[in-house]
mmCIF entry with sequence, helices, sheets and N, C-alpha, C, O atoms, coordinates in Angstrom:
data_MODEL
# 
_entry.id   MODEL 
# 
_entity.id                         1 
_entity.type                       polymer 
_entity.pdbx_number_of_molecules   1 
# 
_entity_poly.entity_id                      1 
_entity_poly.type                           'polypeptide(L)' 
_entity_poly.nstd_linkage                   no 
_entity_poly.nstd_monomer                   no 
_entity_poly.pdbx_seq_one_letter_code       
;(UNK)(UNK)(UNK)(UNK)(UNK)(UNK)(UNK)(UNK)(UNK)(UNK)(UNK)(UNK)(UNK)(UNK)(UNK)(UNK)
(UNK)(UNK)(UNK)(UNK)(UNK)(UNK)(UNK)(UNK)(UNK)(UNK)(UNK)(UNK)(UNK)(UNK)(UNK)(UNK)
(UNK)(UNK)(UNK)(UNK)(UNK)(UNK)(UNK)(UNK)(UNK)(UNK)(UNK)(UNK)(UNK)(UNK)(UNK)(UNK)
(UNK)(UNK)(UNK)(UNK)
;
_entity_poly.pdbx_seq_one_letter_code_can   XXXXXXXXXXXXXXXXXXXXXXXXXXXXXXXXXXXXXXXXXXXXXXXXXXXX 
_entity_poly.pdbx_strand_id                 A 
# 
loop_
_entity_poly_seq.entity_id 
_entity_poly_seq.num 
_entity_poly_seq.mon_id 
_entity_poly_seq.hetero 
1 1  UNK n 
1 2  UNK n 
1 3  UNK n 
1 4  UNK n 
1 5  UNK n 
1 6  UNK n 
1 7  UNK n 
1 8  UNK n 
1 9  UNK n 
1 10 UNK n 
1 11 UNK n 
1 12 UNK n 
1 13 UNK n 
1 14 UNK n 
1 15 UNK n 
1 16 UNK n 
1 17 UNK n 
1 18 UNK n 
1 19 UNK n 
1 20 UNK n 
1 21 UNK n 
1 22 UNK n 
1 23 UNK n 
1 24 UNK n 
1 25 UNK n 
1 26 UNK n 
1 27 UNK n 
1 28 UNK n 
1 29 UNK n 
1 30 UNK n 
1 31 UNK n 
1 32 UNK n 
1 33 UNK n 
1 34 UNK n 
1 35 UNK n 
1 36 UNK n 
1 37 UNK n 
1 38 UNK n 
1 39 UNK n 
1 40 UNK n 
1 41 UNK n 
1 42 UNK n 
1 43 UNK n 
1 44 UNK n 
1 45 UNK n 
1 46 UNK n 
1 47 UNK n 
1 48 UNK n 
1 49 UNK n 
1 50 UNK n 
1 51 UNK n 
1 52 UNK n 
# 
_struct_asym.id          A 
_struct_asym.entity_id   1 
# 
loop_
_struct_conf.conf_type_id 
_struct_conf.id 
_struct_conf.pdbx_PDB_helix_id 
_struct_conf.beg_label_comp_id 
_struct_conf.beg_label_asym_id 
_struct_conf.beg_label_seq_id 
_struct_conf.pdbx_beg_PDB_ins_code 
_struct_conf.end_label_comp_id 
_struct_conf.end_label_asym_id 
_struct_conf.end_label_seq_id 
_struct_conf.pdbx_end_PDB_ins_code 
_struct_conf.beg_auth_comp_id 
_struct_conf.beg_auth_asym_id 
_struct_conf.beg_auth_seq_id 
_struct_conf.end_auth_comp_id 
_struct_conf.end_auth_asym_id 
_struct_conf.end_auth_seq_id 
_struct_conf.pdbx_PDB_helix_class 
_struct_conf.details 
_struct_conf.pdbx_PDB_helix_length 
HELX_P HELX_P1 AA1 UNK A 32 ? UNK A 35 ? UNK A 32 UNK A 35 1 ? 4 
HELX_P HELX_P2 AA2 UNK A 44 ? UNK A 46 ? UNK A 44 UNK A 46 5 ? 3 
# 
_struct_conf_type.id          HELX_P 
_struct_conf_type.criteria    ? 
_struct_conf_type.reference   ? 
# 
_struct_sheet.id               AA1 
_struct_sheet.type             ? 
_struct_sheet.number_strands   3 
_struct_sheet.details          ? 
# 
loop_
_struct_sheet_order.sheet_id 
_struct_sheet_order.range_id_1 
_struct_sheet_order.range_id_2 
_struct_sheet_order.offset 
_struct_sheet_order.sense 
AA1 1 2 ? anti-parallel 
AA1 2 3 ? anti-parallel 
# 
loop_
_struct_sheet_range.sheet_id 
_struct_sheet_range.id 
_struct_sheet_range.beg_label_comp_id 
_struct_sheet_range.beg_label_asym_id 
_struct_sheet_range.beg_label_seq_id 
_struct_sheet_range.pdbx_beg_PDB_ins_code 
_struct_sheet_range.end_label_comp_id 
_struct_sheet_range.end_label_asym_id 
_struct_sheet_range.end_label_seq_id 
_struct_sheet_range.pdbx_end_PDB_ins_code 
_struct_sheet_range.beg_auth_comp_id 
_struct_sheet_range.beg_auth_asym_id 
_struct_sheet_range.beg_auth_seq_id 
_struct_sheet_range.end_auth_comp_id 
_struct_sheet_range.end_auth_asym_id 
_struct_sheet_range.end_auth_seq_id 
AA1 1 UNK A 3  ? UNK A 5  ? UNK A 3  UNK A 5  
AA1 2 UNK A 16 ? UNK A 18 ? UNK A 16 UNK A 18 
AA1 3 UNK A 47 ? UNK A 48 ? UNK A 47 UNK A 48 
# 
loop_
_atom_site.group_PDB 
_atom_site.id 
_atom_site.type_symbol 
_atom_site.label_atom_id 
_atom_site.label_alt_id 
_atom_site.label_comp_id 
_atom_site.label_asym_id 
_atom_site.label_entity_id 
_atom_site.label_seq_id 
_atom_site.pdbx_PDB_ins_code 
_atom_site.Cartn_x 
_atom_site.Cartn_y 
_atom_site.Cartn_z 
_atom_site.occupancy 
_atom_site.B_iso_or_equiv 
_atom_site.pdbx_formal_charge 
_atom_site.auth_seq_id 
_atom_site.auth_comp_id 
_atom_site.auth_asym_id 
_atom_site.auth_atom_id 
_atom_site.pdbx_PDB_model_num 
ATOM 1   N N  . UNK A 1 1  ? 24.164 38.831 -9.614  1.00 0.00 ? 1  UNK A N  1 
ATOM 2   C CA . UNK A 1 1  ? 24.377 39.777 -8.542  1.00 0.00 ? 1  UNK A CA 1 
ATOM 3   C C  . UNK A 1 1  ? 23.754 39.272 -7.246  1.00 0.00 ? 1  UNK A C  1 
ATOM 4   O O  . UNK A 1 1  ? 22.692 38.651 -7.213  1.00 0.00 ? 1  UNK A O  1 
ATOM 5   N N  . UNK A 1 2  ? 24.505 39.591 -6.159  1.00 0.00 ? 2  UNK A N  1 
ATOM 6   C CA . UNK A 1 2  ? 23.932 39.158 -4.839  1.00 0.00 ? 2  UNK A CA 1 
ATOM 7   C C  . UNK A 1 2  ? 22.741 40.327 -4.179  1.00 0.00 ? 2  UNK A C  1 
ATOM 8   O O  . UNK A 1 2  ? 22.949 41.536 -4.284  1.00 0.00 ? 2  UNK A O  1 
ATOM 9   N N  . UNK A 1 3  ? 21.920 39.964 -3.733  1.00 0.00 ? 3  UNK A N  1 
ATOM 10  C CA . UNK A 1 3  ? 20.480 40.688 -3.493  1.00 0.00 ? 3  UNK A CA 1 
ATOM 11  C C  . UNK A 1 3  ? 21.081 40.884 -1.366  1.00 0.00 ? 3  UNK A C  1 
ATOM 12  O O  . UNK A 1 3  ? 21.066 39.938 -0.579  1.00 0.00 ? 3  UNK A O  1 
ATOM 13  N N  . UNK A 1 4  ? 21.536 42.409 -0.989  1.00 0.00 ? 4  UNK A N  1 
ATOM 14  C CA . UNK A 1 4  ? 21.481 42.615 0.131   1.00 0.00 ? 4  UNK A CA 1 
ATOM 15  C C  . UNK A 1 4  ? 20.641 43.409 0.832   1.00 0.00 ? 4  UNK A C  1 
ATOM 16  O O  . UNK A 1 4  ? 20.031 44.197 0.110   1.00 0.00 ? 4  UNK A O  1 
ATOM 17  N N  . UNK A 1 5  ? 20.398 43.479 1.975   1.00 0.00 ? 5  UNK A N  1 
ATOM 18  C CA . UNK A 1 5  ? 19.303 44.149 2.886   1.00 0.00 ? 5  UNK A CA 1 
ATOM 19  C C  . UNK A 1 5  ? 20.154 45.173 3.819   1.00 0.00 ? 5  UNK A C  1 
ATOM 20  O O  . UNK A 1 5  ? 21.262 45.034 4.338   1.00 0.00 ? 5  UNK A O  1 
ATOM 21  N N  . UNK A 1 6  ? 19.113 46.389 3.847   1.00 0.00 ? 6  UNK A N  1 
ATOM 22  C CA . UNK A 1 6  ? 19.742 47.186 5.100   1.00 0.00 ? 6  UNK A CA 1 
ATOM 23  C C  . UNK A 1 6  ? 18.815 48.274 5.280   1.00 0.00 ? 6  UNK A C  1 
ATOM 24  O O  . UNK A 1 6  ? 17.822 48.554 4.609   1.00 0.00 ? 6  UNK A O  1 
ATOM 25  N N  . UNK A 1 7  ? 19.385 48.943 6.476   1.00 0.00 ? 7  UNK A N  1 
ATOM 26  C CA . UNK A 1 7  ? 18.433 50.014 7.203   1.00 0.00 ? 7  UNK A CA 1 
ATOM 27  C C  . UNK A 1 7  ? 18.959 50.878 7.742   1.00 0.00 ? 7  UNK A C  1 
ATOM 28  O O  . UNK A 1 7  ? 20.109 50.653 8.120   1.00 0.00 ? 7  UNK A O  1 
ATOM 29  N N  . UNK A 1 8  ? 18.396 52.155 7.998   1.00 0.00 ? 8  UNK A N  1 
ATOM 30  C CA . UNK A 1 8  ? 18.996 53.562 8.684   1.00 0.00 ? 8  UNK A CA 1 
ATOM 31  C C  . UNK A 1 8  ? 19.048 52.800 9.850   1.00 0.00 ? 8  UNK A C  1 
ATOM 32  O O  . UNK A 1 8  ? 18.735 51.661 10.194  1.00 0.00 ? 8  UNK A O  1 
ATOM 33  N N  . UNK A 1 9  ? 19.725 54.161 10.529  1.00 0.00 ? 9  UNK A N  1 
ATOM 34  C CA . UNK A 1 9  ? 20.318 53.785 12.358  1.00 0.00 ? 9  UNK A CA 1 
ATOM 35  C C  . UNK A 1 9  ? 19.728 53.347 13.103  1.00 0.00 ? 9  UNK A C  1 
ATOM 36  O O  . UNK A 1 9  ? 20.191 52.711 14.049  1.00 0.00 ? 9  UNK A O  1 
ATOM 37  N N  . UNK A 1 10 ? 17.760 53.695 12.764  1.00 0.00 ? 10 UNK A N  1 
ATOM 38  C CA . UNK A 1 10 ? 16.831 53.191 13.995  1.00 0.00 ? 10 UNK A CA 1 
ATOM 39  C C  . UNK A 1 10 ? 16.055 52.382 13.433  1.00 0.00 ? 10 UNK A C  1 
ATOM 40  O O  . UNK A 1 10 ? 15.085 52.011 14.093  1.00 0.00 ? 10 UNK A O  1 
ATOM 41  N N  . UNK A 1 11 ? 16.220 51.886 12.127  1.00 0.00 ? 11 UNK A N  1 
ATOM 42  C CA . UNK A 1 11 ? 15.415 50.851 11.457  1.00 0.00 ? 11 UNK A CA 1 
ATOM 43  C C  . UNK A 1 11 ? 14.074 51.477 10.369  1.00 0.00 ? 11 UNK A C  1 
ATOM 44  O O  . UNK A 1 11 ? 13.601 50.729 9.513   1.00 0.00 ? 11 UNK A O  1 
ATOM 45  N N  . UNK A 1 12 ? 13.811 52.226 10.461  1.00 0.00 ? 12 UNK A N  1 
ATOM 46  C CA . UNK A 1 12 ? 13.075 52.920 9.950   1.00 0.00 ? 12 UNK A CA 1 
ATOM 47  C C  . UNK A 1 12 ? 12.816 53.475 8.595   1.00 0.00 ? 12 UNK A C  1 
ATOM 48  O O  . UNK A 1 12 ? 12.090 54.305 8.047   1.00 0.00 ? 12 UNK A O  1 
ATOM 49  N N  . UNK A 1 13 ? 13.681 52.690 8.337   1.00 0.00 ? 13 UNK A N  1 
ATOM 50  C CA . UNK A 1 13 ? 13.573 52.695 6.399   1.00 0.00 ? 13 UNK A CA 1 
ATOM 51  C C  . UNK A 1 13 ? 14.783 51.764 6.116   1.00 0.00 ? 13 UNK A C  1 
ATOM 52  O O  . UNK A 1 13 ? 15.953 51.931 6.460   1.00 0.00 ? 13 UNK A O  1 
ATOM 53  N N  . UNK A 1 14 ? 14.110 50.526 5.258   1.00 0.00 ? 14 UNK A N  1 
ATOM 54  C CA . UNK A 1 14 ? 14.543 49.424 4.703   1.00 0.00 ? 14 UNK A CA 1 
ATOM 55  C C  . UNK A 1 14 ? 14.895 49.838 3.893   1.00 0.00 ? 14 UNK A C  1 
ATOM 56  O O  . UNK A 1 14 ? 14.738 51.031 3.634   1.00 0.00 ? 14 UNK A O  1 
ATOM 57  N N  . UNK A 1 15 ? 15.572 48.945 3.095   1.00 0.00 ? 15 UNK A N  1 
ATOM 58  C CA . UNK A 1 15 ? 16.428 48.707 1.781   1.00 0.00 ? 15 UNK A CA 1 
ATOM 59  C C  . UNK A 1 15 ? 17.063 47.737 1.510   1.00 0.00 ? 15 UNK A C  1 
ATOM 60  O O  . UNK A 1 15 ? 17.665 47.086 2.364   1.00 0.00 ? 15 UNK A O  1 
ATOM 61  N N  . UNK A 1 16 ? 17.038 47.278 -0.519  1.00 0.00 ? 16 UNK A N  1 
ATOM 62  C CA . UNK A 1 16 ? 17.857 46.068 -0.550  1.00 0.00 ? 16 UNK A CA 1 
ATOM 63  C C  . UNK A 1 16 ? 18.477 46.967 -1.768  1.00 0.00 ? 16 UNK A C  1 
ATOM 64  O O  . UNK A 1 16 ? 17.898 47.776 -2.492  1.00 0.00 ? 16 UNK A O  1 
ATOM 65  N N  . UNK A 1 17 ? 19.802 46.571 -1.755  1.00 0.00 ? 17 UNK A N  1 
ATOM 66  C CA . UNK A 1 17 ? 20.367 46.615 -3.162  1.00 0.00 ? 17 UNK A CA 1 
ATOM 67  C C  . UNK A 1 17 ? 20.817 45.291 -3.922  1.00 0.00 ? 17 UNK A C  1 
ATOM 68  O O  . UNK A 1 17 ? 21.063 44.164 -3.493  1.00 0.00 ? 17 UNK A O  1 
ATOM 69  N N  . UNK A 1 18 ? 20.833 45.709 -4.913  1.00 0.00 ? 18 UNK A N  1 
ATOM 70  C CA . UNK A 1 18 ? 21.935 44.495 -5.822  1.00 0.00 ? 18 UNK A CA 1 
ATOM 71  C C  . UNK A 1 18 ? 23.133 44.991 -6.269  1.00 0.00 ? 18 UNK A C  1 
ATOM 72  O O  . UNK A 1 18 ? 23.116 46.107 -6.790  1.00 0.00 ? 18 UNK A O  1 
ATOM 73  N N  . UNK A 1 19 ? 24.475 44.222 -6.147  1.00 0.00 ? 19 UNK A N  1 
ATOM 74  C CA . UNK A 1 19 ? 25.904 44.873 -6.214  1.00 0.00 ? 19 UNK A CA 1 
ATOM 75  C C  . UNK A 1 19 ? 26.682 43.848 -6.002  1.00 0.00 ? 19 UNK A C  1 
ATOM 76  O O  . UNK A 1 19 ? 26.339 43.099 -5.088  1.00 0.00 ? 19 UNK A O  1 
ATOM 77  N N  . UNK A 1 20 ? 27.739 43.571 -6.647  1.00 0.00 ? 20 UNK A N  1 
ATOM 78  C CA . UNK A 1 20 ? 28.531 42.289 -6.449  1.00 0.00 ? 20 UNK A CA 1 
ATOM 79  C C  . UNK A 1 20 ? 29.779 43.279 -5.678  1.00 0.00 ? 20 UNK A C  1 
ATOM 80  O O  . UNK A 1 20 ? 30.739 43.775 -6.266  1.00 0.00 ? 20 UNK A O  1 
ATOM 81  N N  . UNK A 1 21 ? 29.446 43.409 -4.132  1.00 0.00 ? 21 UNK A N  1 
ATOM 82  C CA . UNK A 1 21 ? 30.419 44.407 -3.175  1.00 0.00 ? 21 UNK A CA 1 
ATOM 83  C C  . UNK A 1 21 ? 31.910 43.532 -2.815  1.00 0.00 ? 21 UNK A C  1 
ATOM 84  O O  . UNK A 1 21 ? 32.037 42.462 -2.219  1.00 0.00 ? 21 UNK A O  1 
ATOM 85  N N  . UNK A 1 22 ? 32.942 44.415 -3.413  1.00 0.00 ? 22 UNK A N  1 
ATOM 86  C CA . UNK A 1 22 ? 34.124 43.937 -3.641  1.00 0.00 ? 22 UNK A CA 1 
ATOM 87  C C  . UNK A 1 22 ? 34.972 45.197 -3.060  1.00 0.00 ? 22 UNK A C  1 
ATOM 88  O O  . UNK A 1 22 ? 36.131 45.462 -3.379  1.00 0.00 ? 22 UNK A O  1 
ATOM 89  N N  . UNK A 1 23 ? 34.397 45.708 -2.412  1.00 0.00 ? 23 UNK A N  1 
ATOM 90  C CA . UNK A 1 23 ? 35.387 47.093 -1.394  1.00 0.00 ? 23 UNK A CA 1 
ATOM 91  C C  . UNK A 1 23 ? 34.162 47.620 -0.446  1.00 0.00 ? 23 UNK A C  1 
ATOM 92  O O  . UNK A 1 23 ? 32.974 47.838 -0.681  1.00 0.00 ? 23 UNK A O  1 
ATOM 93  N N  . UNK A 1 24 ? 34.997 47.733 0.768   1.00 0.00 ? 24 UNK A N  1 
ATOM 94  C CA . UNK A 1 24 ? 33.700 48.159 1.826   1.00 0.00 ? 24 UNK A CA 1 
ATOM 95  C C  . UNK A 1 24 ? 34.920 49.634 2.503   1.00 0.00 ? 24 UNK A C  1 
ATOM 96  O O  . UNK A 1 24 ? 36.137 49.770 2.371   1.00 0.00 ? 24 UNK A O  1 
ATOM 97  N N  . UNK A 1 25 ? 33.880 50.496 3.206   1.00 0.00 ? 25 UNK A N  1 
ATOM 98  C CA . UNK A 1 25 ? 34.551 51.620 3.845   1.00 0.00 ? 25 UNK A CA 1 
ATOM 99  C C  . UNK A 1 25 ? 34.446 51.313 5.529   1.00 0.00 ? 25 UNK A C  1 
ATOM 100 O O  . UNK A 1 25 ? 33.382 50.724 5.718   1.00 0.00 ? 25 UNK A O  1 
ATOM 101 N N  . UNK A 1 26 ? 35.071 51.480 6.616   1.00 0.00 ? 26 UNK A N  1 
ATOM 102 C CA . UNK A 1 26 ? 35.088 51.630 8.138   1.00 0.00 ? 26 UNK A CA 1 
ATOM 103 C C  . UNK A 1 26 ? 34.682 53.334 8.495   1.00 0.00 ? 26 UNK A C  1 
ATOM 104 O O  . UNK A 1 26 ? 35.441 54.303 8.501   1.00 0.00 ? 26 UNK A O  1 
ATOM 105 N N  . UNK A 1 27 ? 33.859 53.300 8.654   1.00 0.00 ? 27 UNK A N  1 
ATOM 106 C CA . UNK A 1 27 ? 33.135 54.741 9.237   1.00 0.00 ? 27 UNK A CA 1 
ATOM 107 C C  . UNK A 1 27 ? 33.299 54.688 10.622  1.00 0.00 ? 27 UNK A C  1 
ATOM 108 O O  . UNK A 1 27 ? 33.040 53.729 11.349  1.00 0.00 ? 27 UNK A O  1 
ATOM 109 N N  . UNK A 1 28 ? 33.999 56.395 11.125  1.00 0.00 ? 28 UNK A N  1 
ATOM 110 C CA . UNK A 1 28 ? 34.240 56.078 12.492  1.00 0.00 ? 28 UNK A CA 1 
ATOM 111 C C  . UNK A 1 28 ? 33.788 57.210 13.363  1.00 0.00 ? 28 UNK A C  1 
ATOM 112 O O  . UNK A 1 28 ? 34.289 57.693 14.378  1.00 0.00 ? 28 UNK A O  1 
ATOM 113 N N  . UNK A 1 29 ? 32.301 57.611 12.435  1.00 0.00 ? 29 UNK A N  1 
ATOM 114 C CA . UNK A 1 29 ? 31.213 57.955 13.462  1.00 0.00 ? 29 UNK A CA 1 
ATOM 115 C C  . UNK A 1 29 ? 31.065 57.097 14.480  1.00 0.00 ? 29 UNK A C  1 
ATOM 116 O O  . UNK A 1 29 ? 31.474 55.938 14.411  1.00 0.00 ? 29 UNK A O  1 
ATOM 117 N N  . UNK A 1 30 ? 30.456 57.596 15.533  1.00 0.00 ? 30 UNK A N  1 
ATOM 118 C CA . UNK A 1 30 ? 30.057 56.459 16.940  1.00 0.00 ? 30 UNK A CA 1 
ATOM 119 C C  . UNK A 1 30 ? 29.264 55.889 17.208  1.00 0.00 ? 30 UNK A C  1 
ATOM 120 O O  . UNK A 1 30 ? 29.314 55.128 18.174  1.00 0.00 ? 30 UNK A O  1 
ATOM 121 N N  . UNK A 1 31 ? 27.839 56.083 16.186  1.00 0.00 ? 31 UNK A N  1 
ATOM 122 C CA . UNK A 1 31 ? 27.307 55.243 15.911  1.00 0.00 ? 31 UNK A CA 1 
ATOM 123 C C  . UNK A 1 31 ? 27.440 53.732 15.074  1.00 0.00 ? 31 UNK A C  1 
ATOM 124 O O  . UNK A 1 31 ? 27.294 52.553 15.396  1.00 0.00 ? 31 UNK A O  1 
ATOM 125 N N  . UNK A 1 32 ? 27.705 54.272 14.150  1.00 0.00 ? 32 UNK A N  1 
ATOM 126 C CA . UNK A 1 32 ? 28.481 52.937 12.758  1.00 0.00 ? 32 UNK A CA 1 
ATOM 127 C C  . UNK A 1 32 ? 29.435 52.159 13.816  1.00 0.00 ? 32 UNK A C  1 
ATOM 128 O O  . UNK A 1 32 ? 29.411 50.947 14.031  1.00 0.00 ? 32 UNK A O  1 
ATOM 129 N N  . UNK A 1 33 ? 30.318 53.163 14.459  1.00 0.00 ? 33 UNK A N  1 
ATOM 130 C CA . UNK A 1 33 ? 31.739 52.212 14.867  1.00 0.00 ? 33 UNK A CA 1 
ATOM 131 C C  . UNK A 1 33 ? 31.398 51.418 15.902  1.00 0.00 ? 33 UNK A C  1 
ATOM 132 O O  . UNK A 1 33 ? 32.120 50.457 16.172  1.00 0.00 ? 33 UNK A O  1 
ATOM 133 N N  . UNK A 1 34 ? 30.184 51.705 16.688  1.00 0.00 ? 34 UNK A N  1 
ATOM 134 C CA . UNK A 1 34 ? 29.776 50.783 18.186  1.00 0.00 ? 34 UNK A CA 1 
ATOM 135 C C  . UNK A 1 34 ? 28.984 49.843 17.317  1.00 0.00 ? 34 UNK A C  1 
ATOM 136 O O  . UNK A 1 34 ? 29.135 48.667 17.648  1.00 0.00 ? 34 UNK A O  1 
ATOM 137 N N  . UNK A 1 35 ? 28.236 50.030 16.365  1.00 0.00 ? 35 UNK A N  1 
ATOM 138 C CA . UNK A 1 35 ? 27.168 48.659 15.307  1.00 0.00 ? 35 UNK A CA 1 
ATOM 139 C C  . UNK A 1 35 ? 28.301 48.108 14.524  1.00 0.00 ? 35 UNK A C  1 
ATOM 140 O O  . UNK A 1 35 ? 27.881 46.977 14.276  1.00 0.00 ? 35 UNK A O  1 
ATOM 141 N N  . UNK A 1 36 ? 29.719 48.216 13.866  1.00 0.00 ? 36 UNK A N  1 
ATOM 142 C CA . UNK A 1 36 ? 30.602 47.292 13.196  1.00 0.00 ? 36 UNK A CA 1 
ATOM 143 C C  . UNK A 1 36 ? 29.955 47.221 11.984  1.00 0.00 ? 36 UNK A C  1 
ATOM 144 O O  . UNK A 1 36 ? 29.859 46.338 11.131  1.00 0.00 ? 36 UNK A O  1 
ATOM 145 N N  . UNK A 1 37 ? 29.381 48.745 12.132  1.00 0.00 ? 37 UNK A N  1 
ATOM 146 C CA . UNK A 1 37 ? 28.974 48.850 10.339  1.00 0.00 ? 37 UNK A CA 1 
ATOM 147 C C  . UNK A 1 37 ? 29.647 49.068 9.355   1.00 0.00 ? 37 UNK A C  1 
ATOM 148 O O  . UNK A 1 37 ? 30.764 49.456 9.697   1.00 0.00 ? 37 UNK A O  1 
ATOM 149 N N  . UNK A 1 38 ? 29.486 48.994 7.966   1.00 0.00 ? 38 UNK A N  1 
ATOM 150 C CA . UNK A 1 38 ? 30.853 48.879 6.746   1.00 0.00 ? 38 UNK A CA 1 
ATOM 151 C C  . UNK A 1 38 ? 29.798 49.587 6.013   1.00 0.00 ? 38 UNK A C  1 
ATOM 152 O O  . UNK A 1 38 ? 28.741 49.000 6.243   1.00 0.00 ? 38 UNK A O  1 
ATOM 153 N N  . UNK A 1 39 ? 29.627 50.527 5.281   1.00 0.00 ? 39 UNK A N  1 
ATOM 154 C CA . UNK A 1 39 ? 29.815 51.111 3.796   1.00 0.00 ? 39 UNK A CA 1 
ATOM 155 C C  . UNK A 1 39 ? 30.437 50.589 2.410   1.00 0.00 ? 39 UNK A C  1 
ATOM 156 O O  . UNK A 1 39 ? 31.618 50.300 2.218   1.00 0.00 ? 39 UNK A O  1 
ATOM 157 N N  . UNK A 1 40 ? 29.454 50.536 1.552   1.00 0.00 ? 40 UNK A N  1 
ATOM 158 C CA . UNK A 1 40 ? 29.699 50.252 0.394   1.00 0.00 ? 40 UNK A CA 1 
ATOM 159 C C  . UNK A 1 40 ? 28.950 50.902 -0.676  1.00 0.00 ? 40 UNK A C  1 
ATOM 160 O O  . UNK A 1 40 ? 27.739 50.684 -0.701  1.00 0.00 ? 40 UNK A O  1 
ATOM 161 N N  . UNK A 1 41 ? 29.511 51.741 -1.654  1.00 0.00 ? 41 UNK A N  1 
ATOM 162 C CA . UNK A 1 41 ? 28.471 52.876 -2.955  1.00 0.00 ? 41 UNK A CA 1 
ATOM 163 C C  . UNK A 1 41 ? 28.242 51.732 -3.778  1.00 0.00 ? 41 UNK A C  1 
ATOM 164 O O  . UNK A 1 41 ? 29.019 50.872 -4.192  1.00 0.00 ? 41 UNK A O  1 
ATOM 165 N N  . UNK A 1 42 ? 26.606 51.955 -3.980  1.00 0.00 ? 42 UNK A N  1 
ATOM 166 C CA . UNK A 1 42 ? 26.077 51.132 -5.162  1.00 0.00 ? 42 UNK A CA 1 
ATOM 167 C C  . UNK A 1 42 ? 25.183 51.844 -6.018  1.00 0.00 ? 42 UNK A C  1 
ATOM 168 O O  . UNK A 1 42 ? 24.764 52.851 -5.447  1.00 0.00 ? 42 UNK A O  1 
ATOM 169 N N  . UNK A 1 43 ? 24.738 51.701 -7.163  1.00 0.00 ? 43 UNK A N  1 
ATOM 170 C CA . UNK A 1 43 ? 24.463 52.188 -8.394  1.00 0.00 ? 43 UNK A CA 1 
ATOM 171 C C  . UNK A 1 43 ? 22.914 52.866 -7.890  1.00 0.00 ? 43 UNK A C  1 
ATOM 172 O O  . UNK A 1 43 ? 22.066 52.035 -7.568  1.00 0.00 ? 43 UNK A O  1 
ATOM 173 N N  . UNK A 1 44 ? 22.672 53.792 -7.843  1.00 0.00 ? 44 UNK A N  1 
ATOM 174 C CA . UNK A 1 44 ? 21.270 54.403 -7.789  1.00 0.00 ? 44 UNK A CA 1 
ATOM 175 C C  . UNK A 1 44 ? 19.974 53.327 -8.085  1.00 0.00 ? 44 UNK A C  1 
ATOM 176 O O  . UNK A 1 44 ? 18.916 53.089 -7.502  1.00 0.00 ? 44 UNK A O  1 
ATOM 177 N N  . UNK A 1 45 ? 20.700 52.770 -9.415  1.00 0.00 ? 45 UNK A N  1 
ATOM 178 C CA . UNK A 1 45 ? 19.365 51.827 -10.028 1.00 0.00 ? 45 UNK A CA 1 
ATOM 179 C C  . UNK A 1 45 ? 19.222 50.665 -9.028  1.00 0.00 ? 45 UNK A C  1 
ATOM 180 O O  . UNK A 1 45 ? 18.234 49.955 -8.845  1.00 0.00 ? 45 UNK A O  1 
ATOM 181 N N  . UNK A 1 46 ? 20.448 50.625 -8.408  1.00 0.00 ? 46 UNK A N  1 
ATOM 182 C CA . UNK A 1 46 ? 20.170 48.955 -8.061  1.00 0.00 ? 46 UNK A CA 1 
ATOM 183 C C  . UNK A 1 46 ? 19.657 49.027 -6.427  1.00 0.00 ? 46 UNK A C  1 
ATOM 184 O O  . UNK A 1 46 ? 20.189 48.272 -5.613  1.00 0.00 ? 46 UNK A O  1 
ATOM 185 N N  . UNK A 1 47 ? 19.076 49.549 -6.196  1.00 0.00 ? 47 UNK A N  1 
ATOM 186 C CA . UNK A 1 47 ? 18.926 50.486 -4.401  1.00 0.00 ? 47 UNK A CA 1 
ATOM 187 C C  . UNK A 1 47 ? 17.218 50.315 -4.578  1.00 0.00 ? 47 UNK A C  1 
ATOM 188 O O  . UNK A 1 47 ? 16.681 50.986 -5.460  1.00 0.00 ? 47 UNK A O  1 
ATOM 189 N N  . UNK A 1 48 ? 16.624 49.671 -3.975  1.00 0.00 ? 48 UNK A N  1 
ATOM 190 C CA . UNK A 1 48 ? 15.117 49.322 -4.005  1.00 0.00 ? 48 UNK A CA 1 
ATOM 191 C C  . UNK A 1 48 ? 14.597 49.763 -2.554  1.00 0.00 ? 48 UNK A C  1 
ATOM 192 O O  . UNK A 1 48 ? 15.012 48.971 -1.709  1.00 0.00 ? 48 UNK A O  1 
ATOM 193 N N  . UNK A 1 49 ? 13.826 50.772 -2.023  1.00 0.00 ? 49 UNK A N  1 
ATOM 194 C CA . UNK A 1 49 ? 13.680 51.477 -0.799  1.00 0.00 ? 49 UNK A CA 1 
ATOM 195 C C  . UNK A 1 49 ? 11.828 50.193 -0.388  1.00 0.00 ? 49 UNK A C  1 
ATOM 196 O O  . UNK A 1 49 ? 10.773 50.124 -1.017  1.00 0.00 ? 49 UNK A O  1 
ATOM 197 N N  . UNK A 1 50 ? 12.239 49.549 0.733   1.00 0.00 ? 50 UNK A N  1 
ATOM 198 C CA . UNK A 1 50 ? 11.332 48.998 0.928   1.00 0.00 ? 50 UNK A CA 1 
ATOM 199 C C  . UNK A 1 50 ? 10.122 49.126 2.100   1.00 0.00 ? 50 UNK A C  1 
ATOM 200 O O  . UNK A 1 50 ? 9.150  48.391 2.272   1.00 0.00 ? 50 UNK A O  1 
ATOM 201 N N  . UNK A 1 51 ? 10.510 50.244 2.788   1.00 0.00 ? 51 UNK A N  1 
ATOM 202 C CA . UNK A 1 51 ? 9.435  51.235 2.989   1.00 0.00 ? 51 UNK A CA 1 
ATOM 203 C C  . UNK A 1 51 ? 9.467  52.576 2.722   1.00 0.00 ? 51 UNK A C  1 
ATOM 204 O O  . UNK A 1 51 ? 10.516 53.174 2.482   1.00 0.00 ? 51 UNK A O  1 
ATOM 205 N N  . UNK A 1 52 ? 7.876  53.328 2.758   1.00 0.00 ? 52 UNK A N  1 
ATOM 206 C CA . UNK A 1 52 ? 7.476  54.090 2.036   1.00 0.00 ? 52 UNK A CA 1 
ATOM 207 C C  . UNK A 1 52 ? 8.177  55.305 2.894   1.00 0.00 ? 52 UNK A C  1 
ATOM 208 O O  . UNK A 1 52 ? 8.055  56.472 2.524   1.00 0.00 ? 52 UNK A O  1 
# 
């Protein structure tokens, strides 16, 4: 599995999951859509929150 990184809108809480991501979503809130952010659901277990 590939090991990815990510974060809420203002950075303020990290995260990595593991997920071999093979379908992504286009969110066309105005935030997401001005950052060219993509969505993808991954397994609860595999979601590691890397700050507290």
């Amino acid at each position: 599995m590939t090991t990815y990184t990510g974060s809420c809108h203002c950075g303020a809480v990290r995260f990595e999951v593991e997920a071999e991501i093979d379908h992504v979503r286009v969110c066309d809130c105005s935030i997401r859509s001005m950052r060219g952010a993509l969505n993808a659901r991954v397994l609860k277990e595999n979601l590691r929150l890397l700050t507290p």
